[in-house]
C-alpha positions in Angstrom: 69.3 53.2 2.4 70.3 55.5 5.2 69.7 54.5 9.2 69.3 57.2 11.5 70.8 55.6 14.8 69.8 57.7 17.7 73.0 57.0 20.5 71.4 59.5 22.8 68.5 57.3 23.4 70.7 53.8 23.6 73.6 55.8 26.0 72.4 58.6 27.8 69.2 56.9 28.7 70.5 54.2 30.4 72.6 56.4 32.8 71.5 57.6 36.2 70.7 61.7 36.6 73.3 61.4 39.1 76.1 60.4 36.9 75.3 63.1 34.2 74.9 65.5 37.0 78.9 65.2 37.5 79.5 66.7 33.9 80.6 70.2 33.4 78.8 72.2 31.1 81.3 71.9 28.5 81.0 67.9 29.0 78.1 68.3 28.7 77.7 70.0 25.4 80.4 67.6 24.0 78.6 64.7 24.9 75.0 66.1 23.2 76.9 67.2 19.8 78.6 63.7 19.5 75.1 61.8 20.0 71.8 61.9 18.7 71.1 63.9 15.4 73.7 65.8 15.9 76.3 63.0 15.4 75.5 62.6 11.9 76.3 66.3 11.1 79.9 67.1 9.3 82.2 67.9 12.2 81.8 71.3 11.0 78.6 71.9 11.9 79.5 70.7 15.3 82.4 72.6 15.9 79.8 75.8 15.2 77.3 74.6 17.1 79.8 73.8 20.1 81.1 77.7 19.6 77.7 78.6 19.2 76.8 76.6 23.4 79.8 77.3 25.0 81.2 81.1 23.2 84.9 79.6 22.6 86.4 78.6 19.8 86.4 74.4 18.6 88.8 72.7 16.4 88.1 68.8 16.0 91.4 68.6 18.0 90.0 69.7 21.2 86.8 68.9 20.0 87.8 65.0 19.6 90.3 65.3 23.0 87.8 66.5 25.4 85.2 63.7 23.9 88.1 61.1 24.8 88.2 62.3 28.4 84.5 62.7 28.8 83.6 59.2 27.5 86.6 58.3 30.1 85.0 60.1 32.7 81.7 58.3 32.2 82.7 55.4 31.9 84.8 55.6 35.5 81.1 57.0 36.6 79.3 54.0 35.4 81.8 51.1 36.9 81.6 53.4 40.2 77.8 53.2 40.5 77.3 49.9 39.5 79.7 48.9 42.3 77.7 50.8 44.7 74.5 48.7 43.3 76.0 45.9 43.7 
């Protein structure tokens, strides 16, 4: 029995317009081929579809590098506007 987990819905959801806002494009096309249906594809698929967004060339090295530094960047994002809620 496969599950179809939908993280877009669980992660992106829950942050604010203004955090997402901060991405670059490139961030943000990392970020929606790692989640979602798209993050059940073969990392093939993703590395064409990411050429395909952003007209430059993908290998999962760069691919999985600049998903490292986005995720970093978003969680720094998070802790900074939750502080400002607080």
């Amino acid at each position: 029995m496969k599950i179809d987990i939908d993280l877009k819905a669980g992660f992106l959801q829950s942050l604010k317009r203004e955090v997402l806002a901060t991405l670059s494009p490139e961030e943000r096309a990392v970020i929606e081929v790692s989640t979602g249906e798209m993050g059940n594809k073969p990392d093939a698929v993703k590395l064409g579809w990411l050429k395909m967004r952003t007209k430059e060339t993908w290998t999962k090295q760069r691919y999985l590098k600049a998903l490292d530094r986005t995720m970093k960047k978003l969680r720094e994002a998070v802790a900074e506007a939750e502080k400002k809620d607080s």
